[in-house]
PDB file as gemmi writes it, atoms N, CA and C in Angstrom:
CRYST1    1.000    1.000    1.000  90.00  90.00  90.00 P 1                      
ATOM      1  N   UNK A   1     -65.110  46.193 -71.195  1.00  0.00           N  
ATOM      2  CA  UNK A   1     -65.257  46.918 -69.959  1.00  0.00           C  
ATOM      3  C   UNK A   1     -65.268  45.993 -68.756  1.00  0.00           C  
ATOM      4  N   UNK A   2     -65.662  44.709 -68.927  1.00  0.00           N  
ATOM      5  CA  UNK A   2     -65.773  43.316 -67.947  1.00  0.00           C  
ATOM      6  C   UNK A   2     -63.977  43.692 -66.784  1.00  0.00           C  
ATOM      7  N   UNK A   3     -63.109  43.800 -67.813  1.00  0.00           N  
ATOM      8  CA  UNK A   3     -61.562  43.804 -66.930  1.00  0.00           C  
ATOM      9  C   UNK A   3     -61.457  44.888 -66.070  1.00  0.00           C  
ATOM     10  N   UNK A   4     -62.284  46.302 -66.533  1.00  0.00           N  
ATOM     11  CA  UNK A   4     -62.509  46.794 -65.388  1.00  0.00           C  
ATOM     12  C   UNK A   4     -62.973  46.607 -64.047  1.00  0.00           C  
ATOM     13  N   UNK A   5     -63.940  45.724 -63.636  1.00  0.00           N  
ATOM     14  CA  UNK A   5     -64.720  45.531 -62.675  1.00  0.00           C  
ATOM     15  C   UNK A   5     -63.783  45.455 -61.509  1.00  0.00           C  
ATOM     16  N   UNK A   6     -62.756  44.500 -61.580  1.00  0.00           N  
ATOM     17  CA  UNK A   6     -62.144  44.311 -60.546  1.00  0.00           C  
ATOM     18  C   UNK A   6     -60.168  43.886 -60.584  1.00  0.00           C  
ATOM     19  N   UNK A   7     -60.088  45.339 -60.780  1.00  0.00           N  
ATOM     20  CA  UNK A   7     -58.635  45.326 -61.534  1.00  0.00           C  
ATOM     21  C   UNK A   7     -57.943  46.524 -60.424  1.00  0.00           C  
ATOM     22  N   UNK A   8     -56.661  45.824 -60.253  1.00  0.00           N  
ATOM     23  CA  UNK A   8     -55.527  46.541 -59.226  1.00  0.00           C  
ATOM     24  C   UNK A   8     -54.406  46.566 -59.691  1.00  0.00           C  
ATOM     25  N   UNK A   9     -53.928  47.904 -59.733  1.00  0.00           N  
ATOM     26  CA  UNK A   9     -52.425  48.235 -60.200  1.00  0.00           C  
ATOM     27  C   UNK A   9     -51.827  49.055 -59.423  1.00  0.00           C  
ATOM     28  N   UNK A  10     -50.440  48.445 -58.545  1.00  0.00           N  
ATOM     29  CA  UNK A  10     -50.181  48.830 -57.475  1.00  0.00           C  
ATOM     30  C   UNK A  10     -48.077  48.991 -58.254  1.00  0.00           C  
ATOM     31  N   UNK A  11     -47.932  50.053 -57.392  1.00  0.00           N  
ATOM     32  CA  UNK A  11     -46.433  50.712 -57.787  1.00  0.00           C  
ATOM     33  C   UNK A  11     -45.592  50.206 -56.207  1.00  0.00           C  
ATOM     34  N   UNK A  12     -44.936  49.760 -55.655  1.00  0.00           N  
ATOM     35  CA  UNK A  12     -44.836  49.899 -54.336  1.00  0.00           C  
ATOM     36  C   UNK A  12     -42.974  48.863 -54.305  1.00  0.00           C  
ATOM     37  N   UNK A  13     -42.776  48.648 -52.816  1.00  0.00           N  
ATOM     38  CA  UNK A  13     -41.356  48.007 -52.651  1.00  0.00           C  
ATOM     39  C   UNK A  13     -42.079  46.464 -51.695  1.00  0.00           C  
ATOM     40  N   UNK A  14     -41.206  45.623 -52.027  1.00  0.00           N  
ATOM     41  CA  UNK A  14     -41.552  44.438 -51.061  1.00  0.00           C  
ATOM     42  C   UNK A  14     -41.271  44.680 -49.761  1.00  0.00           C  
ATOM     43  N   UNK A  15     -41.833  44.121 -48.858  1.00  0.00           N  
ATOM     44  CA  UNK A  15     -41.124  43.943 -47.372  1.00  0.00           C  
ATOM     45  C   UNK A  15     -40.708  42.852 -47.291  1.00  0.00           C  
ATOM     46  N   UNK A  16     -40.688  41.853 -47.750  1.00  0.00           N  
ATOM     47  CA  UNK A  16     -40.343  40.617 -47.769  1.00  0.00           C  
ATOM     48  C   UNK A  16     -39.989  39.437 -48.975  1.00  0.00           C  
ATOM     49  N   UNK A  17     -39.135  38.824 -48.981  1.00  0.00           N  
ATOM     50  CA  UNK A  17     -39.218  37.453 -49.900  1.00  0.00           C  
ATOM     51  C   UNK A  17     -39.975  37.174 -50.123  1.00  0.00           C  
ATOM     52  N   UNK A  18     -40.212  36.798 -51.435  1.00  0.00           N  
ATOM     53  CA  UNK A  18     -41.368  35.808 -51.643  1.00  0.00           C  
ATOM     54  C   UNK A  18     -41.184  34.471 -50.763  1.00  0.00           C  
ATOM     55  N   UNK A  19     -42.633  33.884 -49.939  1.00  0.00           N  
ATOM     56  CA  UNK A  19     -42.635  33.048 -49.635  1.00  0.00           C  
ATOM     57  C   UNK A  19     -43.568  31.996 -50.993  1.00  0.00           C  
ATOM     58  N   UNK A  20     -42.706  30.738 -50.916  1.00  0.00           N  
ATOM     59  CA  UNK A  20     -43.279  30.073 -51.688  1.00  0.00           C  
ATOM     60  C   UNK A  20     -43.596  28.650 -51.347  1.00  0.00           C  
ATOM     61  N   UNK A  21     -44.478  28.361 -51.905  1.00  0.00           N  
ATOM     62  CA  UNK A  21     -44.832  26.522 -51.598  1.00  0.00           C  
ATOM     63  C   UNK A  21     -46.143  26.152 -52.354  1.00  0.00           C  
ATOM     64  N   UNK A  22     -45.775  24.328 -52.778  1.00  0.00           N  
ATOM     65  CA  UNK A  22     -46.650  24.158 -53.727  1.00  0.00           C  
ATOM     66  C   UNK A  22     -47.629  23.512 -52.835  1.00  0.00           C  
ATOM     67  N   UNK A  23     -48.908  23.941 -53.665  1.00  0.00           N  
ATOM     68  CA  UNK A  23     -50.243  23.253 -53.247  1.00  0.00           C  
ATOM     69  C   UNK A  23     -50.605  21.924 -54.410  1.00  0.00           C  
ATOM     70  N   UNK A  24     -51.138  21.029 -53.643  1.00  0.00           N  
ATOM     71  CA  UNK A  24     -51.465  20.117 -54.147  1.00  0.00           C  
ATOM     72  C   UNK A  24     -50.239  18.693 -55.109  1.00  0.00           C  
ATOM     73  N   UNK A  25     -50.535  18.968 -56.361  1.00  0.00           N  
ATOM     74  CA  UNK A  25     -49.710  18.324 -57.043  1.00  0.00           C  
ATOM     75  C   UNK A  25     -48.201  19.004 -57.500  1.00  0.00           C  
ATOM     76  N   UNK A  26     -48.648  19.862 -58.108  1.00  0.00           N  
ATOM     77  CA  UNK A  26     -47.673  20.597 -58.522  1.00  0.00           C  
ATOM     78  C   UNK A  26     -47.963  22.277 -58.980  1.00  0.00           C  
ATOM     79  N   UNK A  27     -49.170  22.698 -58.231  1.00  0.00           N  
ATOM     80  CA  UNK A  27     -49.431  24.091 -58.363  1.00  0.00           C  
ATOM     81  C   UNK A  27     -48.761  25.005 -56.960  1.00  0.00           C  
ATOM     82  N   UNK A  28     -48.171  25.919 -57.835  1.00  0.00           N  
ATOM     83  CA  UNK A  28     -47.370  26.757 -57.177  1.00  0.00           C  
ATOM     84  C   UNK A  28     -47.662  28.182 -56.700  1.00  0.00           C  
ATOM     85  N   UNK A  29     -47.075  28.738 -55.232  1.00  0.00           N  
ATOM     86  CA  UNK A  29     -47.839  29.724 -54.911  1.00  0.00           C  
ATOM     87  C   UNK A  29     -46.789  30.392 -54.138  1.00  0.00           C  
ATOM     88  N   UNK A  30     -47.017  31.671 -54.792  1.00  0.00           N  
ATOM     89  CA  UNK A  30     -45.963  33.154 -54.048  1.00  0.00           C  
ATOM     90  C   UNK A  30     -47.307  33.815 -53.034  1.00  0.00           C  
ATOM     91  N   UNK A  31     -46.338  34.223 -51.904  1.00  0.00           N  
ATOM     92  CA  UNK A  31     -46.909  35.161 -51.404  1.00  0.00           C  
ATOM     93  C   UNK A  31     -45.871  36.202 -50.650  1.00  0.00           C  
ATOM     94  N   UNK A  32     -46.186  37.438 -50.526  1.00  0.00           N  
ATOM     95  CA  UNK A  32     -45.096  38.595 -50.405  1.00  0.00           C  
ATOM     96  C   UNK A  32     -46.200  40.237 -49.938  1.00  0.00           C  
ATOM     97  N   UNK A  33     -45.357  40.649 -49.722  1.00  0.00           N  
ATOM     98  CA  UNK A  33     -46.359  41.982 -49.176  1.00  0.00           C  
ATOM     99  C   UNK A  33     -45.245  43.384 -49.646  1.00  0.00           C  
ATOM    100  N   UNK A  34     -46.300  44.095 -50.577  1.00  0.00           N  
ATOM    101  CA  UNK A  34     -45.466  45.409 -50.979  1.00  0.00           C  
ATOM    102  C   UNK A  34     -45.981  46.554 -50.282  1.00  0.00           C  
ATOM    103  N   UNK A  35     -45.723  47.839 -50.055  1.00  0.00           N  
ATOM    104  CA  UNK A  35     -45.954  48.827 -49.629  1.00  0.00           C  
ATOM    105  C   UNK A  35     -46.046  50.057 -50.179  1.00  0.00           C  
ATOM    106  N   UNK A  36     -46.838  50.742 -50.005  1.00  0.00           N  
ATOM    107  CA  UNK A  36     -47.765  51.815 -51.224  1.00  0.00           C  
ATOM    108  C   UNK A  36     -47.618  53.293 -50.342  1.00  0.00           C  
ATOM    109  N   UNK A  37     -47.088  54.189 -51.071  1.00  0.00           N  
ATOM    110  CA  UNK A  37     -46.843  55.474 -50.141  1.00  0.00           C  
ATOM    111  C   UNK A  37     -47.882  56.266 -50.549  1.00  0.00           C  
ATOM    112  N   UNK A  38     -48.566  57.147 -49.486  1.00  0.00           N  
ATOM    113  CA  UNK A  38     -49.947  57.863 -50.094  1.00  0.00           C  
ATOM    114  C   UNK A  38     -49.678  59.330 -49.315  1.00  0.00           C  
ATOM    115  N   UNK A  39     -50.244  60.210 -50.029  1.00  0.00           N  
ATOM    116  CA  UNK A  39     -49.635  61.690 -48.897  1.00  0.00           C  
ATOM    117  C   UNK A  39     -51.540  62.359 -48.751  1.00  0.00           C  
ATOM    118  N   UNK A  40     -51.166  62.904 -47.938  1.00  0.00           N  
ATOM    119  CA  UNK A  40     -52.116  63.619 -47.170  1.00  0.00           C  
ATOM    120  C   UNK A  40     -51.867  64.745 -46.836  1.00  0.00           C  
ATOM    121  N   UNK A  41     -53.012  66.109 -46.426  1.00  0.00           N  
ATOM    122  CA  UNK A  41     -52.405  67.104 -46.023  1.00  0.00           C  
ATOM    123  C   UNK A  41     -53.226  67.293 -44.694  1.00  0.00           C  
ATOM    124  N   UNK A  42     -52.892  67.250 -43.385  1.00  0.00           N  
ATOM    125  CA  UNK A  42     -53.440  67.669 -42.557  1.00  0.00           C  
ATOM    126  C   UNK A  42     -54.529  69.055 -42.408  1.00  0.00           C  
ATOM    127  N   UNK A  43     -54.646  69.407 -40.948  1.00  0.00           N  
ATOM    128  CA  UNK A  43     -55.679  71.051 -40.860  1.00  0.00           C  
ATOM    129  C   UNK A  43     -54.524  71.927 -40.667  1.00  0.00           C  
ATOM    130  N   UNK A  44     -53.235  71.533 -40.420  1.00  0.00           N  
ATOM    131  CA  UNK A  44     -52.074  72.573 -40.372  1.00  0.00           C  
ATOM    132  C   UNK A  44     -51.808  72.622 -41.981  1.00  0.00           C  
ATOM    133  N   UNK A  45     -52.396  72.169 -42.608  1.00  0.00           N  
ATOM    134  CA  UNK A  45     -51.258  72.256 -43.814  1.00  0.00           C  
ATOM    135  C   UNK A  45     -50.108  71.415 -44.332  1.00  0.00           C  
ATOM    136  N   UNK A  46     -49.703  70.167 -43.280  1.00  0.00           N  
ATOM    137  CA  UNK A  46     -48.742  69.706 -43.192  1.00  0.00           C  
ATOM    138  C   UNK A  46     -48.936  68.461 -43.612  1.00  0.00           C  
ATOM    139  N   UNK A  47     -47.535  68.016 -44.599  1.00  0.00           N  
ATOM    140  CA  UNK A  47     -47.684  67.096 -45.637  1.00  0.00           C  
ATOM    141  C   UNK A  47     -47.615  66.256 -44.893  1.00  0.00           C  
ATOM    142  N   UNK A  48     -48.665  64.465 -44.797  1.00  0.00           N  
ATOM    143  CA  UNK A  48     -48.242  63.617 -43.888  1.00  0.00           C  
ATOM    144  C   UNK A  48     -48.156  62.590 -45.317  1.00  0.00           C  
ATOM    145  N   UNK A  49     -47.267  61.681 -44.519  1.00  0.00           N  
ATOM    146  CA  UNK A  49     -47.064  60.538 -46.131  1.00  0.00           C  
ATOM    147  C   UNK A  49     -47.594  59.062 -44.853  1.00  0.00           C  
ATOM    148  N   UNK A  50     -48.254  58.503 -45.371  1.00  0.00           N  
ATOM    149  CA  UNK A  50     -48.883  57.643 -44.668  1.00  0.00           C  
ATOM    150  C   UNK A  50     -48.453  55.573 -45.827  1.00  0.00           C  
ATOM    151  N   UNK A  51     -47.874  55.023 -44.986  1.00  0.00           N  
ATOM    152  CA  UNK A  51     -47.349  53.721 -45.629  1.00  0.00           C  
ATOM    153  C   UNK A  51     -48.742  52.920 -45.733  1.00  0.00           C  
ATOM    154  N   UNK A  52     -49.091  52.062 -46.846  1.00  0.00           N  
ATOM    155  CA  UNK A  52     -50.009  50.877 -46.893  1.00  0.00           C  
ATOM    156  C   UNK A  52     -49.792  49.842 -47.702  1.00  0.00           C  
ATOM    157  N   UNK A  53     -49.887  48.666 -46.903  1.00  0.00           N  
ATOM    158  CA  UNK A  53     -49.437  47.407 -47.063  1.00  0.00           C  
ATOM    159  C   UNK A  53     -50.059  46.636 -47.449  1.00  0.00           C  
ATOM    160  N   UNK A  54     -49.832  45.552 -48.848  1.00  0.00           N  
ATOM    161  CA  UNK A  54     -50.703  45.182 -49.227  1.00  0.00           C  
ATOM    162  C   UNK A  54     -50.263  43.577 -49.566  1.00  0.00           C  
ATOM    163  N   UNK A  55     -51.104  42.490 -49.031  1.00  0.00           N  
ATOM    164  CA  UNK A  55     -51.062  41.304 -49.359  1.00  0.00           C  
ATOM    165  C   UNK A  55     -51.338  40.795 -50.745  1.00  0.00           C  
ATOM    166  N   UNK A  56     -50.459  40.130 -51.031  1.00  0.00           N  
ATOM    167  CA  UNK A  56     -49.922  39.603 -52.449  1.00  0.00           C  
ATOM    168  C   UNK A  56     -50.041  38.378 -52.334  1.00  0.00           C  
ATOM    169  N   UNK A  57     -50.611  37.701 -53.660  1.00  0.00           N  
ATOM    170  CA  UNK A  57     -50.687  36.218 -53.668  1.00  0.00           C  
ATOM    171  C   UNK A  57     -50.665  35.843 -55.465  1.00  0.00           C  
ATOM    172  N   UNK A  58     -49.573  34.919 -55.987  1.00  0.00           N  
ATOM    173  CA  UNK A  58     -49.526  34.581 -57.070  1.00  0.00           C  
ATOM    174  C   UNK A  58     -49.507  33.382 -57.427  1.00  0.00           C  
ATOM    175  N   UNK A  59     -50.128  32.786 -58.367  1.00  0.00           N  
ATOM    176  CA  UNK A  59     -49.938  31.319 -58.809  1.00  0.00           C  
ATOM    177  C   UNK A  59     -49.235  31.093 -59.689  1.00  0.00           C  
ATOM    178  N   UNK A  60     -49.095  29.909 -60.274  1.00  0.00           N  
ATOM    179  CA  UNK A  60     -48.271  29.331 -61.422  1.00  0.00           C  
ATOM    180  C   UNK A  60     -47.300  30.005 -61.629  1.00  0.00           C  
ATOM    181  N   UNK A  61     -47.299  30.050 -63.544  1.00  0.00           N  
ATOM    182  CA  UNK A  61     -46.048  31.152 -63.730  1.00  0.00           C  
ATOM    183  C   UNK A  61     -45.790  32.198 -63.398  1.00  0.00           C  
ATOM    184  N   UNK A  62     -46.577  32.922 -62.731  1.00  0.00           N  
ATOM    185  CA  UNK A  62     -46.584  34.478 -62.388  1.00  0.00           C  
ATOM    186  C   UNK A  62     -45.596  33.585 -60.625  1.00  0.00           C  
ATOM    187  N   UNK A  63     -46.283  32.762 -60.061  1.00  0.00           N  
ATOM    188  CA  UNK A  63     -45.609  32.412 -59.059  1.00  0.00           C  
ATOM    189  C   UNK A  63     -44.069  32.414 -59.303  1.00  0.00           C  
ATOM    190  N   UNK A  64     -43.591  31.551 -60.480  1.00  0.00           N  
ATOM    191  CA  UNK A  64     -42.277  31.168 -60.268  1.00  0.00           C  
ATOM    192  C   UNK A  64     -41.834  32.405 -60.506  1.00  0.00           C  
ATOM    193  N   UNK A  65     -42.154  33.487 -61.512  1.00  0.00           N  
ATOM    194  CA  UNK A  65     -41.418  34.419 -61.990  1.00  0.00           C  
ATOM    195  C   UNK A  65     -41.215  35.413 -60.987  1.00  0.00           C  
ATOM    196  N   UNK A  66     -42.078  35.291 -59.574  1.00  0.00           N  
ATOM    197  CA  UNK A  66     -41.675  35.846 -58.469  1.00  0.00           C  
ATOM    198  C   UNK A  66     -40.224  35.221 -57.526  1.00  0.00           C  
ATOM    199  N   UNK A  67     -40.666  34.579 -57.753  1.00  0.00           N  
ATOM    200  CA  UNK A  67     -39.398  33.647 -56.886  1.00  0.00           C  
ATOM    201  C   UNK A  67     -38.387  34.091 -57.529  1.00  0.00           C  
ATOM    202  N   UNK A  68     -38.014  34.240 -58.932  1.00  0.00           N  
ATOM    203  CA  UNK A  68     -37.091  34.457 -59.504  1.00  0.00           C  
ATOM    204  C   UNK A  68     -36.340  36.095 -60.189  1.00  0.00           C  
ATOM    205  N   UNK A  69     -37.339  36.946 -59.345  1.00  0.00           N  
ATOM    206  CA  UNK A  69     -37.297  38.446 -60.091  1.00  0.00           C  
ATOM    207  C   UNK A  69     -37.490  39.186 -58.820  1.00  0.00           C  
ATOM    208  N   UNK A  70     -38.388  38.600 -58.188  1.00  0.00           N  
ATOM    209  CA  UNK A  70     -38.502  39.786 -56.411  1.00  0.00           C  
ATOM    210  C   UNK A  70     -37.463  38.947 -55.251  1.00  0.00           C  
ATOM    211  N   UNK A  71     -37.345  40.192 -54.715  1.00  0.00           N  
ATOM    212  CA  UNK A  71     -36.720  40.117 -53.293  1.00  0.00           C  
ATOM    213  C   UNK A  71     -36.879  41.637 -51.874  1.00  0.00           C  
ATOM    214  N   UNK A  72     -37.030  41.299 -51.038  1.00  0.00           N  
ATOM    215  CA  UNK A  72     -37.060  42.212 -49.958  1.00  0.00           C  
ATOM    216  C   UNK A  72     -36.467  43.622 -51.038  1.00  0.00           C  
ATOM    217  N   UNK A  73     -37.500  44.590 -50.732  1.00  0.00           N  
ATOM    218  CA  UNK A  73     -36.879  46.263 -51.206  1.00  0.00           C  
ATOM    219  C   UNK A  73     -37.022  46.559 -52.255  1.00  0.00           C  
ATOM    220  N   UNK A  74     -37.266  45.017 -53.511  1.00  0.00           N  
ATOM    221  CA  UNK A  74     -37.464  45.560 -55.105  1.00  0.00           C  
ATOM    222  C   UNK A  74     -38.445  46.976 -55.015  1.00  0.00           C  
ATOM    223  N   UNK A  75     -38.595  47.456 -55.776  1.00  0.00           N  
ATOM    224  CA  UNK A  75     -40.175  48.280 -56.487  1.00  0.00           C  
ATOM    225  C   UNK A  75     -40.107  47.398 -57.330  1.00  0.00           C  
ATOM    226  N   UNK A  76     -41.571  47.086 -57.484  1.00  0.00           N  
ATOM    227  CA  UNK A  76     -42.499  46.705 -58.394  1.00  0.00           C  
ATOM    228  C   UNK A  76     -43.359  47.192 -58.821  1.00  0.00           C  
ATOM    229  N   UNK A  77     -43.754  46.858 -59.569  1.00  0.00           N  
ATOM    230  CA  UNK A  77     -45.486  47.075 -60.378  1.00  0.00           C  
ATOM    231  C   UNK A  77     -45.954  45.715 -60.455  1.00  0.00           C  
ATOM    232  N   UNK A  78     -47.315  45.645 -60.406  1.00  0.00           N  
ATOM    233  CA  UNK A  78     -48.074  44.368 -60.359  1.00  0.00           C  
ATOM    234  C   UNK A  78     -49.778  44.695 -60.770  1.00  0.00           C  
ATOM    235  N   UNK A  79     -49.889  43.560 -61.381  1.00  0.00           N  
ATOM    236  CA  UNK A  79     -51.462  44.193 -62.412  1.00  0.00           C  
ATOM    237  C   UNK A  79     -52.184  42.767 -61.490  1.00  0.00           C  
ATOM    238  N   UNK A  80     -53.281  43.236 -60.996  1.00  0.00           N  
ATOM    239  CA  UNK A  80     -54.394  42.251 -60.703  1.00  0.00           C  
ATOM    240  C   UNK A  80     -55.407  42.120 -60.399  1.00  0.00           C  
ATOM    241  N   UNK A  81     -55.933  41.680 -59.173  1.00  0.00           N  
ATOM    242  CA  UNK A  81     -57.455  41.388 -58.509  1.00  0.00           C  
ATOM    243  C   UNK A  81     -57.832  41.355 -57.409  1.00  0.00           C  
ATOM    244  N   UNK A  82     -58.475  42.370 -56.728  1.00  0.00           N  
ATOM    245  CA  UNK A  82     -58.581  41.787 -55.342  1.00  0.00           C  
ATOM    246  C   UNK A  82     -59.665  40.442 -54.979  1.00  0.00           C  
ATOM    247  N   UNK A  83     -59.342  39.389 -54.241  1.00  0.00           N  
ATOM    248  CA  UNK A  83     -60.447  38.557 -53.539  1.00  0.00           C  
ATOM    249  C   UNK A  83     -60.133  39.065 -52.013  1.00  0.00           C  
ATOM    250  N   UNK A  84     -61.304  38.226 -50.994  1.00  0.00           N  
ATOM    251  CA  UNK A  84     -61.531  38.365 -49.479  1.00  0.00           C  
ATOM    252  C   UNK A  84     -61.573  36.983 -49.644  1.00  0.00           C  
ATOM    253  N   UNK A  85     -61.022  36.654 -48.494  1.00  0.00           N  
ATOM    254  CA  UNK A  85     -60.692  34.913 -48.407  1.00  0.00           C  
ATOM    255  C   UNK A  85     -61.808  34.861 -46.748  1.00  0.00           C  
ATOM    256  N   UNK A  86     -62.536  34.188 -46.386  1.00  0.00           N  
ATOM    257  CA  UNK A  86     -63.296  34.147 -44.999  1.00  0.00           C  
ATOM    258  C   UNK A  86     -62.629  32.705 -44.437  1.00  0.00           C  
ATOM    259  N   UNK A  87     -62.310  32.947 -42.628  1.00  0.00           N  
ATOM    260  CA  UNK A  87     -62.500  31.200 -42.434  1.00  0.00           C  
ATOM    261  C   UNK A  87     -62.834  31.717 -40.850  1.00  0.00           C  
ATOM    262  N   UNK A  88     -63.017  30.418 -40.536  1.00  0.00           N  
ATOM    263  CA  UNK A  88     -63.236  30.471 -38.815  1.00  0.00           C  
ATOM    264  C   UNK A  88     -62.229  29.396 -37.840  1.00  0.00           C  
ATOM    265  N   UNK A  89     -62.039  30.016 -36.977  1.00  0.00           N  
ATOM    266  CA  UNK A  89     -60.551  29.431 -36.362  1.00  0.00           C  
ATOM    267  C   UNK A  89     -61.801  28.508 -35.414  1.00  0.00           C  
ATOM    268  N   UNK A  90     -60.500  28.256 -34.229  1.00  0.00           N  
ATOM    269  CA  UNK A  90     -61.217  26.952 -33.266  1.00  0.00           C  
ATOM    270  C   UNK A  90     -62.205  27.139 -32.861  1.00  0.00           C  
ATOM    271  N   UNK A  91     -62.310  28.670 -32.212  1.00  0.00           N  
ATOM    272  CA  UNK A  91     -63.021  29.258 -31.347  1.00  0.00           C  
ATOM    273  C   UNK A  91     -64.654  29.842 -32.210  1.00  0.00           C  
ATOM    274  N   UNK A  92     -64.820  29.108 -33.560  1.00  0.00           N  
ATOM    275  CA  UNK A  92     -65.878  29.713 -34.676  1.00  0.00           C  
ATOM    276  C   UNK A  92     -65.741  31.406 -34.798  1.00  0.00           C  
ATOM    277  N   UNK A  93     -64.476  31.561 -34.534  1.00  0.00           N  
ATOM    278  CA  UNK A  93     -64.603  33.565 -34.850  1.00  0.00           C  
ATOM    279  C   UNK A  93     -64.500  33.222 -36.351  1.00  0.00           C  
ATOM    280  N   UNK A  94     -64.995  34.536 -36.944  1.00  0.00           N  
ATOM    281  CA  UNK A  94     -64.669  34.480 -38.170  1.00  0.00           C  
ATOM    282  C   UNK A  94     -63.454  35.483 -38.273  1.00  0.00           C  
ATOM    283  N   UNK A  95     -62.878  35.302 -39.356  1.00  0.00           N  
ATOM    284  CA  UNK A  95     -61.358  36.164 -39.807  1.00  0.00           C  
ATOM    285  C   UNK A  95     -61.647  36.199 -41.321  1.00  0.00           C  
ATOM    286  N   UNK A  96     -61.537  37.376 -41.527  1.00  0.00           N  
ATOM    287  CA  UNK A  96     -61.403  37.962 -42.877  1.00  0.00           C  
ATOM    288  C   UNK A  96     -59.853  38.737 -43.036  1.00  0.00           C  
ATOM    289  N   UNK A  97     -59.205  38.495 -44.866  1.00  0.00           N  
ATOM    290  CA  UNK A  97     -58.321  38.984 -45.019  1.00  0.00           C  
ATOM    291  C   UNK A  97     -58.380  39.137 -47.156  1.00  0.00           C  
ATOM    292  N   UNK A  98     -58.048  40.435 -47.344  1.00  0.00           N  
ATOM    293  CA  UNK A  98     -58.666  40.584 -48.684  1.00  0.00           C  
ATOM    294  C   UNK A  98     -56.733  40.704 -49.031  1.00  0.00           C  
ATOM    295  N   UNK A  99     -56.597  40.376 -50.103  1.00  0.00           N  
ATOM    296  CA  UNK A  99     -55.087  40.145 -50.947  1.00  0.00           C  
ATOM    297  C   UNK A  99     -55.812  40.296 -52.168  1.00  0.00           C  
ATOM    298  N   UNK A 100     -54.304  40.582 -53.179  1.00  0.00           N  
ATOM    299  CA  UNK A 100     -54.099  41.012 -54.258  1.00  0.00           C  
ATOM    300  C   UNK A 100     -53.705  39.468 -54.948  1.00  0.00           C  
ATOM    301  N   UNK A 101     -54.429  39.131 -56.363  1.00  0.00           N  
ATOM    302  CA  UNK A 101     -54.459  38.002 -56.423  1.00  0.00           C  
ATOM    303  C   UNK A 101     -53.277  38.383 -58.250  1.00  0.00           C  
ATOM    304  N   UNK A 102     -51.837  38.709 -58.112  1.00  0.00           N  
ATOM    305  CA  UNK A 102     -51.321  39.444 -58.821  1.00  0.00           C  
ATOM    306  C   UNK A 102     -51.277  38.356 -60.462  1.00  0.00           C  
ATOM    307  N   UNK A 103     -51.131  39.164 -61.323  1.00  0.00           N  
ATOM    308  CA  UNK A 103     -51.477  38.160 -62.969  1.00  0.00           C  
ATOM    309  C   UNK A 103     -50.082  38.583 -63.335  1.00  0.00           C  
ATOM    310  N   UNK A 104     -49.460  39.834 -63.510  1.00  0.00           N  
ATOM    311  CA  UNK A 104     -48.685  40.537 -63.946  1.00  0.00           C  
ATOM    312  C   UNK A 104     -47.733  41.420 -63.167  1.00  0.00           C  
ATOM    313  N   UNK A 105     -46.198  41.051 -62.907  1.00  0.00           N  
ATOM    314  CA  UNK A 105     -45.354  41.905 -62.059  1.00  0.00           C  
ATOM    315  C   UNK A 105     -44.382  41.917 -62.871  1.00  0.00           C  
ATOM    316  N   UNK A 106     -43.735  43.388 -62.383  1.00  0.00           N  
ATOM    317  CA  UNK A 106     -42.393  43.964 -63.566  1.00  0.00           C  
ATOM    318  C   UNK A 106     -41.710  44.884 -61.976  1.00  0.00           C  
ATOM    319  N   UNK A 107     -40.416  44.921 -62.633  1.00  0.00           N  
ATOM    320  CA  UNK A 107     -39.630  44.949 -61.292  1.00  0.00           C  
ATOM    321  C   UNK A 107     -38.658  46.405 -62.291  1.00  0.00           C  
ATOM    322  N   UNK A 108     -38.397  47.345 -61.023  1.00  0.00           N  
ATOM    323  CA  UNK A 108     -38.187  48.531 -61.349  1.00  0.00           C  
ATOM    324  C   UNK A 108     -36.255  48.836 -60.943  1.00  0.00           C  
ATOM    325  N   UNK A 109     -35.473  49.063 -61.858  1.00  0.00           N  
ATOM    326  CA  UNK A 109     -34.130  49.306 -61.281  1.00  0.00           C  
ATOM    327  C   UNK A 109     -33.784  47.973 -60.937  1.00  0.00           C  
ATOM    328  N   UNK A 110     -32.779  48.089 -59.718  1.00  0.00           N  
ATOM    329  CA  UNK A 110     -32.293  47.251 -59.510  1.00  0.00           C  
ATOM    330  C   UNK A 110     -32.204  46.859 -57.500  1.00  0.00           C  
ATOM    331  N   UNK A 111     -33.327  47.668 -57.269  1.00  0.00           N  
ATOM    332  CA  UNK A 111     -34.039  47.437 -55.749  1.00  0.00           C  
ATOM    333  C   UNK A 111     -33.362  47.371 -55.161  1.00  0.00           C  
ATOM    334  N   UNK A 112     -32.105  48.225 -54.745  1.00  0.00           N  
ATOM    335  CA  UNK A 112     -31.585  48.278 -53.288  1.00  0.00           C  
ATOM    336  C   UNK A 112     -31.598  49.652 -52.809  1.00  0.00           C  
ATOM    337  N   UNK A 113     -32.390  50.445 -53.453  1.00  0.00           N  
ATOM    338  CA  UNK A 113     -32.496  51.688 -53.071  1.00  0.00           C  
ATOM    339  C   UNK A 113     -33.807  51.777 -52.107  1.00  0.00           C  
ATOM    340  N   UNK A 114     -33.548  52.477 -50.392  1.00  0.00           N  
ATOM    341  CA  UNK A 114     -34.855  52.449 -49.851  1.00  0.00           C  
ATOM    342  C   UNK A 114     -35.269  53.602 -50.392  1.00  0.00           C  
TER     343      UNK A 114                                                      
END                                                                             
């Protein structure tokens, strides 16, 4: 029951390339942002479909296998984790930003369909 605690499985299309670059020695890191369609019904009755965007971040092999399987528009599926990353810029503000820390992505068709 532990893998429950903090587990994300998201269906959605990229907006972007994977951006990639290695940290450190030779550890490797994707990052990319997919988009999640959710519907709603207003007080008229009226269907609203509302877009949400979600920050993606992968390491190692899950990294390369991004580089090599996503591109702008795929659908995907992706199995993972959320973290909140905290820092403080010049000015000591703090900035918070929570991403999907992805283990597992599988790519749907052949993604040129919007």
């Amino acid at each position: 029951m532990t893998t429950l605690r903090n587990s994300v499985y998201l269906i959605g299309r990229l907006g972007n390339d994977p951006e990639l670059k290695t940290v450190g020695n030779d550890r490797r890191l994707a990052r990319f942002s997919i988009a999640t369609n959710d519907y709603y019904y207003d007080k008229k009755g009226d269907r609203i479909e509302q877009t949400i965007w979600h920050n993606v971040v992968a390491w190692g092999k899950t990294a390369e296998a991004a580089e090599k399987i996503l591109s702008k528009g795929k659908e995907v599926a992706l199995q993972g984790k959320l973290i909140t990353r905290v820092w403080e810029d010049n000015e000591n503000k703090k900035h918070y930003i929570t991403e999907v820390v992805a283990n597992e992505l599988m790519v749907f068709g052949n993604g040129n369909q919007k």
